[in-house]
C-alpha positions as CSV (number, residue, x, y, z in Angstrom):
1,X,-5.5,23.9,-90.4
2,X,-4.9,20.4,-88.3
3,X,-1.4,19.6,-87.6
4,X,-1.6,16.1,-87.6
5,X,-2.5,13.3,-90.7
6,X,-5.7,12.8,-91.0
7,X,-5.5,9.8,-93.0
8,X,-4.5,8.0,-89.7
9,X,-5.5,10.7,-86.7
10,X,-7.8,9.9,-83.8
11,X,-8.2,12.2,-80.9
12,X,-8.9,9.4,-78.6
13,X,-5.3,8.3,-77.2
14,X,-5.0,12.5,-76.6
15,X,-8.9,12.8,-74.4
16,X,-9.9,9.3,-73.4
17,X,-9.0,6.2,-71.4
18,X,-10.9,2.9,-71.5
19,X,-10.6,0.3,-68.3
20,X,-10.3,-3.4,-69.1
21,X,-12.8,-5.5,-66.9
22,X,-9.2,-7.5,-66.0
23,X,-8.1,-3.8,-64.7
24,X,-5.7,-3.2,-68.0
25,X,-6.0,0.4,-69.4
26,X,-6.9,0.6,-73.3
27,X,-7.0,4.0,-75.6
28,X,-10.4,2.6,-76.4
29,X,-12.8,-0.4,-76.2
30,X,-11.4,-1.6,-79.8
31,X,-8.2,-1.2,-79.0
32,X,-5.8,-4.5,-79.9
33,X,-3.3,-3.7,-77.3
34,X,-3.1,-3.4,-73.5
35,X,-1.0,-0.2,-71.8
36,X,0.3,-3.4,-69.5
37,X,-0.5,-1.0,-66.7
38,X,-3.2,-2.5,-64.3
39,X,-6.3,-0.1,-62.5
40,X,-6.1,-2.1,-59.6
41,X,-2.8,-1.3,-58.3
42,X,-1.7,1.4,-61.0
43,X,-3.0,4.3,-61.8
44,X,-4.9,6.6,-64.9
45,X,-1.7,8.8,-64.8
46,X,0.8,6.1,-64.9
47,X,-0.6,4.4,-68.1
48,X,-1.7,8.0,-69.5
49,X,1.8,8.6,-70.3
50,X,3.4,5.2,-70.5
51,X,6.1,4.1,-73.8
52,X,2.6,2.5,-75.0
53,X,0.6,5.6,-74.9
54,X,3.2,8.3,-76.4
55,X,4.9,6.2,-79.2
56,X,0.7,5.3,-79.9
57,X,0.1,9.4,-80.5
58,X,2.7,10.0,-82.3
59,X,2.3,7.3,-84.8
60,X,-1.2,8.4,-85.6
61,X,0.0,12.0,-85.8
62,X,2.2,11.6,-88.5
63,X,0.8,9.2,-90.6
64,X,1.7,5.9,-89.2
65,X,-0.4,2.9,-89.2
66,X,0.3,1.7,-85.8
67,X,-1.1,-1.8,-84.8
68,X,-2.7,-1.6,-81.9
69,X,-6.1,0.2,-84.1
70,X,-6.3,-2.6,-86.6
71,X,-9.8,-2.9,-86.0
72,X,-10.4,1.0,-87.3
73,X,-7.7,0.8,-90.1
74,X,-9.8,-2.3,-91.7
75,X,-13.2,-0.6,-91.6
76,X,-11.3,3.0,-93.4
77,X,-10.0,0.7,-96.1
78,X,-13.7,-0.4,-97.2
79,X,-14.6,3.3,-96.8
80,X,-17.0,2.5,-94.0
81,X,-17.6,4.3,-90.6
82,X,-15.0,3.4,-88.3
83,X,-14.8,4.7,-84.5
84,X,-11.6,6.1,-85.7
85,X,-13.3,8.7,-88.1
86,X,-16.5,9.2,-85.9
87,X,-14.4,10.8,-83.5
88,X,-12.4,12.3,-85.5
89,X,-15.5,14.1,-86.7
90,X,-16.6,15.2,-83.7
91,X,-13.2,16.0,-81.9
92,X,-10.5,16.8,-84.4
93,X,-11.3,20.3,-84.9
94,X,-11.8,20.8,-81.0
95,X,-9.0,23.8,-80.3
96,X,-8.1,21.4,-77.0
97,X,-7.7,18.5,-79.2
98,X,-5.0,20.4,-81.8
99,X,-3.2,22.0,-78.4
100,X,-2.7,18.7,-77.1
101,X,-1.1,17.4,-80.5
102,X,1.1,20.3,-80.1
103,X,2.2,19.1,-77.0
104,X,2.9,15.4,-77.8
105,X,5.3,16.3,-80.5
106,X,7.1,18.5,-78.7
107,X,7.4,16.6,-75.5
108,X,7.8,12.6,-77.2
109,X,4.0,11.6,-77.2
110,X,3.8,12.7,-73.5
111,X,1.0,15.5,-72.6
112,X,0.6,16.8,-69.0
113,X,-3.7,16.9,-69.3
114,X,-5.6,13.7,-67.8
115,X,-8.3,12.1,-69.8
116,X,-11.2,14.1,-70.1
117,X,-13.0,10.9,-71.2
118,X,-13.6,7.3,-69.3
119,X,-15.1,3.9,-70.9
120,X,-15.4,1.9,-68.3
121,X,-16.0,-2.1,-69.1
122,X,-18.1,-3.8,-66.8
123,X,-18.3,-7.7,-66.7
124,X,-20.8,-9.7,-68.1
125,X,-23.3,-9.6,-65.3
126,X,-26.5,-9.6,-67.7
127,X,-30.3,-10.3,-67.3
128,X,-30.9,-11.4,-71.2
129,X,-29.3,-14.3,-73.3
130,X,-29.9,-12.4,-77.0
131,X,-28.8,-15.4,-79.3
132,X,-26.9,-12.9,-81.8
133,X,-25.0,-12.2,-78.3
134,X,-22.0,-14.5,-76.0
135,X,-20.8,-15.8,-72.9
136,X,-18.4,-13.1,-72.8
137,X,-21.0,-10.4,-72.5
138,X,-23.8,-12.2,-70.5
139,X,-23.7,-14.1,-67.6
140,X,-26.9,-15.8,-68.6
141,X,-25.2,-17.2,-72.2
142,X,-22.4,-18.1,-69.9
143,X,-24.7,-20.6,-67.6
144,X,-26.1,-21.9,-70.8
145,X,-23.1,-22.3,-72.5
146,X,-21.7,-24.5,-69.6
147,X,-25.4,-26.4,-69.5
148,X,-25.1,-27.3,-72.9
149,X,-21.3,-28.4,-71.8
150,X,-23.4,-30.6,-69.2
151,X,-25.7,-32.1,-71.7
152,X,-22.7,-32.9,-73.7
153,X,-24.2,-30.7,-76.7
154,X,-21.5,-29.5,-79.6
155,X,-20.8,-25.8,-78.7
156,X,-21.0,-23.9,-82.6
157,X,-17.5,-22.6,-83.8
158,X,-18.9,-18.8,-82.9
159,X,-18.9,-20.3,-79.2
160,X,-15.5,-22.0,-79.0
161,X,-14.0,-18.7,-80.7
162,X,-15.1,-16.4,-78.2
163,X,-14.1,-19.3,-75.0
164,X,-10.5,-18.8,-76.9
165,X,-10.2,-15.3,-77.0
166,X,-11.5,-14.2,-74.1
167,X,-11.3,-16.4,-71.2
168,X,-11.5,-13.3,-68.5
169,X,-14.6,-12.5,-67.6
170,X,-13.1,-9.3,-65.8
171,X,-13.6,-7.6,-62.3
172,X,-16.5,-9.4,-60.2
173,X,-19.6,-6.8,-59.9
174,X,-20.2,-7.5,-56.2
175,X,-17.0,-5.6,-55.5
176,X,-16.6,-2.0,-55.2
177,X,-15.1,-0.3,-58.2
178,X,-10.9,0.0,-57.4
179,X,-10.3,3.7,-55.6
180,X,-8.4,4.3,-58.2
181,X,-11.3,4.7,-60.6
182,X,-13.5,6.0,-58.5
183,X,-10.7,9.2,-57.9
184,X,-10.5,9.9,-61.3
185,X,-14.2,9.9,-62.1
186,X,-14.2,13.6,-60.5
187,X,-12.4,15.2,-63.2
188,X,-13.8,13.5,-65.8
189,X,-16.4,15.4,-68.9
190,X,-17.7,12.3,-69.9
191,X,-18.2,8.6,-69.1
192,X,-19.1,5.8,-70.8
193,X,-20.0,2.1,-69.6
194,X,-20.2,-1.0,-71.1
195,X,-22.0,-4.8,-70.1
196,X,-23.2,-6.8,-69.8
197,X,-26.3,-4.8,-68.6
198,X,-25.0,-2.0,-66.9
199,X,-28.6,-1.9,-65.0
200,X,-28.5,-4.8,-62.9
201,X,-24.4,-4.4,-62.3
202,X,-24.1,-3.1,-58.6
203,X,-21.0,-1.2,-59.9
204,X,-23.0,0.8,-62.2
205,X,-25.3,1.6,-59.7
206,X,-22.7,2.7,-57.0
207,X,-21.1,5.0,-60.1
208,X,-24.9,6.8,-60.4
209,X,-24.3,7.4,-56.4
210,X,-20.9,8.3,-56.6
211,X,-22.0,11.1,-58.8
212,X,-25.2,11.9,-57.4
213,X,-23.6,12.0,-53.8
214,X,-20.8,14.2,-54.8
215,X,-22.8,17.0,-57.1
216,X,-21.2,15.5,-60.4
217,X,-24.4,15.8,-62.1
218,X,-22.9,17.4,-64.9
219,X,-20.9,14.7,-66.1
220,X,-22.1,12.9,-69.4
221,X,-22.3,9.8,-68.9
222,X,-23.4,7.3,-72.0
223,X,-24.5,3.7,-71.6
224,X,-26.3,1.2,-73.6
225,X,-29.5,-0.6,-71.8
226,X,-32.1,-3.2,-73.3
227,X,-34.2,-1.6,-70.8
228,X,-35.9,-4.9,-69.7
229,X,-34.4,-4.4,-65.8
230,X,-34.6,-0.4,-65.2
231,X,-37.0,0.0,-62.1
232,X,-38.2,2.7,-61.0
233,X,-35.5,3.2,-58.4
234,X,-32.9,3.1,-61.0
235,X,-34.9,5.5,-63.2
236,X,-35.1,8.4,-60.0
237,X,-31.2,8.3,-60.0
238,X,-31.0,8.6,-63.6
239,X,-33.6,11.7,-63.2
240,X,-31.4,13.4,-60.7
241,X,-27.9,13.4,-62.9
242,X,-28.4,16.0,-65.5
243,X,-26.3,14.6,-68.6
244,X,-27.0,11.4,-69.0
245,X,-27.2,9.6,-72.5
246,X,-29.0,6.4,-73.0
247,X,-28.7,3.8,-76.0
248,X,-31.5,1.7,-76.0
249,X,-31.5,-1.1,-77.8
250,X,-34.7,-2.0,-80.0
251,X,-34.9,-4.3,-82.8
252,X,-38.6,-5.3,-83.4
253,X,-42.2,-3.9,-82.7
254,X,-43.5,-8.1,-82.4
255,X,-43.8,-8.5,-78.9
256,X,-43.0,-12.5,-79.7
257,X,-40.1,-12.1,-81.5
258,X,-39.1,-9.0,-79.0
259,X,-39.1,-12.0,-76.4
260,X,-36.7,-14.3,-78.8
261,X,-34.4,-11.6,-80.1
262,X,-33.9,-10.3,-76.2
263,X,-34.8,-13.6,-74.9
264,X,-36.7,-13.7,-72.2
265,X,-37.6,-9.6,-72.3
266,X,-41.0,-8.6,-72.0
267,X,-42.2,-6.2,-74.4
268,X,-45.1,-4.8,-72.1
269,X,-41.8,-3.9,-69.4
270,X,-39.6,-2.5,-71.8
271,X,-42.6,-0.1,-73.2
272,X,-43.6,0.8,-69.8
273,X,-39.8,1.5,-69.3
274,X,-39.9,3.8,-72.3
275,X,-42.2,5.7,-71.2
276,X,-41.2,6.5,-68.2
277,X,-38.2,7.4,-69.0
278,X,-39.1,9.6,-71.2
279,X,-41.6,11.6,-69.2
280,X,-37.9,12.1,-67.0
281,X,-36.0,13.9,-70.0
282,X,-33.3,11.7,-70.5
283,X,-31.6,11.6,-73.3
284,X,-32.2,8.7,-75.3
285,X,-31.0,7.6,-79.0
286,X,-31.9,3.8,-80.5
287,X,-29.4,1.2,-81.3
288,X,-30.8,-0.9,-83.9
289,X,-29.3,-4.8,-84.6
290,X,-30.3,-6.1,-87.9
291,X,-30.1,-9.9,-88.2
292,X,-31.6,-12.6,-89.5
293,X,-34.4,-12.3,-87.1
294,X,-36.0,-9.1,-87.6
295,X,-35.3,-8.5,-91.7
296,X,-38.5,-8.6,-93.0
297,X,-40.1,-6.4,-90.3
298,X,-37.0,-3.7,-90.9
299,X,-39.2,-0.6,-92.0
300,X,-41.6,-1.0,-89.8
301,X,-39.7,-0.5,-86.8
302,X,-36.9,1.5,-88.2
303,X,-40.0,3.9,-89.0
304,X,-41.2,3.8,-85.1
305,X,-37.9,4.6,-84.3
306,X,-37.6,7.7,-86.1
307,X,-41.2,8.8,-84.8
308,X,-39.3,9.3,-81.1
309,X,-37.3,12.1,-83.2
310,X,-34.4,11.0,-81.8
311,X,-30.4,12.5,-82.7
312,X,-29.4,9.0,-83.8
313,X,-30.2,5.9,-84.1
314,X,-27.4,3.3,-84.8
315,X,-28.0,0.3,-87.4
316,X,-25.9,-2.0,-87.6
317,X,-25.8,-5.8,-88.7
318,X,-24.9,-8.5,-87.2
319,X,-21.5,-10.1,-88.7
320,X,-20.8,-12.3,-85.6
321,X,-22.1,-15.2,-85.4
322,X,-21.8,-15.3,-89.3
323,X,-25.0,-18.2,-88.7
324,X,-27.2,-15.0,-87.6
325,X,-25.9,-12.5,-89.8
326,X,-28.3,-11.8,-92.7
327,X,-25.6,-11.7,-95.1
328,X,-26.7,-15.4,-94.6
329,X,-30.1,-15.8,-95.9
330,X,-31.6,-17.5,-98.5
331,X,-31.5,-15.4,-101.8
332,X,-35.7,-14.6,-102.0
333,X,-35.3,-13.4,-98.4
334,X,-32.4,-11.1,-98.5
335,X,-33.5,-9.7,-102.2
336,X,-36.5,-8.3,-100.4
337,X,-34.4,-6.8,-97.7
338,X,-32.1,-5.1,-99.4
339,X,-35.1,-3.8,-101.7
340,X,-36.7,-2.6,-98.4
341,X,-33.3,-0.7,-97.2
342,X,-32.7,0.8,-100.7
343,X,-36.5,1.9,-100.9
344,X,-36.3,3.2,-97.2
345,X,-36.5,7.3,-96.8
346,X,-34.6,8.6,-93.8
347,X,-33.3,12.3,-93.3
348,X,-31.0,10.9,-90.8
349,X,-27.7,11.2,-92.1
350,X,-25.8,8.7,-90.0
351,X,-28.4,6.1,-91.0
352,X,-28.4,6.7,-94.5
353,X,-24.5,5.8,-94.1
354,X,-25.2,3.0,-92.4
355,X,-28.3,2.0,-94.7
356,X,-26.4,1.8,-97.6
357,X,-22.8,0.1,-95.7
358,X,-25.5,-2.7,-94.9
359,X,-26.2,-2.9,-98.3
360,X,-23.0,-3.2,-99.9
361,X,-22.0,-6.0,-97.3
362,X,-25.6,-7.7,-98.0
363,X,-24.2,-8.0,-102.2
364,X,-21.5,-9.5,-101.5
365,X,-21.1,-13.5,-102.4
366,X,-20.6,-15.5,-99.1
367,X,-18.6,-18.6,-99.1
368,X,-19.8,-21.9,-97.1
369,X,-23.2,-21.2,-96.8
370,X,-24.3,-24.2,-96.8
371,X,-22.2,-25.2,-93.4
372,X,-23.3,-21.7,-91.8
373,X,-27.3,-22.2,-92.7
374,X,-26.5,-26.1,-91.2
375,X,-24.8,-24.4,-88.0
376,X,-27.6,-21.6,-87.8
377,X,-30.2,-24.5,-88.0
378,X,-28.1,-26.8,-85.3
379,X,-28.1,-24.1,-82.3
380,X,-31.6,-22.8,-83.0
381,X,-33.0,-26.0,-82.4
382,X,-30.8,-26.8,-78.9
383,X,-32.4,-22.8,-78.1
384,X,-35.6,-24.3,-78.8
385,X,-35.1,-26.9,-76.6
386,X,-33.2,-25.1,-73.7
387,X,-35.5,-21.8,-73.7
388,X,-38.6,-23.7,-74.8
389,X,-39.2,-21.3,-77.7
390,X,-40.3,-22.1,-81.6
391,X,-38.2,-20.6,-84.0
392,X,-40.0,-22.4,-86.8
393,X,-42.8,-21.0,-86.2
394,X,-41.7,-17.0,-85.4
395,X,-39.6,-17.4,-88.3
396,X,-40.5,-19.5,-91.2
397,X,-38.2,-18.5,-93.8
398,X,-35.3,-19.7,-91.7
């Protein structure tokens, strides 16, 4: 029996840590509020048991609503799949997990355990400039985003919002990770690490040696990669660490509109990629973007995902920018899309969910349309124009 709410629990404030790219410590990557603590001159234990952290686990022991996982609390409310429940899922039952809530309640929140878990957030050092994507997570958006500045072309409202909320583009990647990190990493189960592209960020690749140099091959460590920059000395390091669990992201089997969705990928690369490292052993599971770019080619490459028999494969459509979400098509389009989702035959149980969450969200009524299509068509044509692509023609419908 759990001794905690579990209208409200998550394990996460009690296993994991997640580092800011401006150093600030976070109980996850959707977290709304900082520790205040800072990696570069603080430490994990510090902010591990911090006013932040314990008043944080006891609120969502006992039922309390606390603000800092607003993010979570509004995807439970529209009974969809938060972060909040997936772990909850997978850790709440975990007789570590339910010793450790124990412990907080009797000692205020505070638990004498480190994190057994690490996200650490990279900057935005990227080699793509996806258009559903930003400036905030690729470096590549962020030199177009000042060209257009240069060219004096209107910057789209999705633009100036995320300029506005997140003006730090973290810890440069051509600096060492802070020791501080790097010290913890030892005694860590499992690490995670977000982009940018993690592959062509020098601090990802001095975390593969790290491990590799001090026989901590065992540790999980989980990334996402479009796969478009792996070579093959990357791929040997990944061979030689013996946990390591790669998203790959994969949205379309059209090698043209592979090149505009993960513009400027090449399809032939990423392929090759695949293959090789599969022949490794690595563990690989697909990450899936539905927008308004790929929806009529959805079962066909949903179904070549599936063929790799992977554990999971995460779909999920794009809300933000609202111009490239297909919540935003014309009517004929989207009628055949969702047709194609609700006809679509999965055993996959995660992706049923998330089959029939896209749904719902598809069948809702939207509101300015108009304005959104007008926006969608505005920046498409300056992408045209800066990245000498057709969008017209790879896309008619639109």
């Amino acid at each position: 029996m759990s001794n905690y709410n579990s209208d409200t629990f998550c394990p996460l404030p009690f296993i994991h840590v997640c580092t800011q790219r401006n150093g600030d410590f976070m109980p996850c990557g959707q977290s709304r509020q900082y520790t205040g603590h800072n990696a570069y001159g603080d430490t994990v234990e510090t902010a591990w048991n911090s006013e932040f952290y314990k008043q944080l686990r006891l609120d969502l022991i006992n039922g309390v609503r606390n603000k800092n996982c607003d993010f979570c609390w509004q995807y439970d409310d529209k009974k969809q799949l938060s972060r909040r429940t997936r772990n909850l899922a997978w850790h709440g039952a975990r007789e570590q997990v339910i010793k450790l809530v124990d412990e907080a309640r009797q000692h205020n929140g505070a638990i004498s355990s480190l994190p057994e878990e690490m996200l650490i957030k990279l900057d935005n050092t990227c080699n793509l400039k996806c258009p559903t994507c930003n400036q905030y997570q690729s470096s590549l958006h962020e030199a177009e985003v000042n060209k257009m500045r240069e060219q004096k072309i209107e910057l789209t409202s999705w633009q100036l919002f995320v300029e506005h909320e997140w003006q730090d583009r973290g810890r440069d990647s051509s600096q060492p990770f802070p020791k501080t990190i790097m010290d913890s990493v030892n005694n860590l189960r499992e690490i995670s690490i977000e982009g940018g592209e993690p592959f062509v960020n020098k601090q990802m690749l001095d975390l593969l040696d790290h491990c590799i140099d001090n026989n901590l091959k065992d540790i999980k460590i989980v990334t996402t990669s479009n796969l478009t920059s792996l070579t093959k000395q990357v791929i040997d390091k990944l061979a030689q660490l013996n946990n390591v669990h790669l998203w790959i992201s994969w949205d379309t089997l059209d090698s043209e509109r592979f090149r505009f969705i993960r513009y400027p990928a090449d399809y032939n690369h990423f392929q090759k990629n695949l293959k090789r490292l599969i022949a490794t052993g690595i563990h690989i599971n697909f990450s899936y973007t539905l927008s308004v770019f790929n929806a009529l080619d959805v079962v066909t490459t949903l179904t070549e995902l599936e063929r790799y028999s992977v554990e999971e494969i995460v779909f999920k459509p794009v809300v933000a920018p609202n111009y490239f979400s297909p919540r935003y098509l014309d009517l004929k389009t989207k009628a055949i899309l969702i047709k194609s989702l609700r006809e679509y035959k999965t055993t996959n149980s995660v992706l049923q969910r998330s089959l029939a969450e896209t749904i719902y969200l598809l069948e809702q009524d939207e509101n300015d349309c108009d304005a959104i299509v007008q926006e969608r068509t505005r920046i498409l044509t300056v992408y045209d124009q800066l990245r000498n692509t057709n969008y017209k023609k790879l896309f008619p419908y639109l």
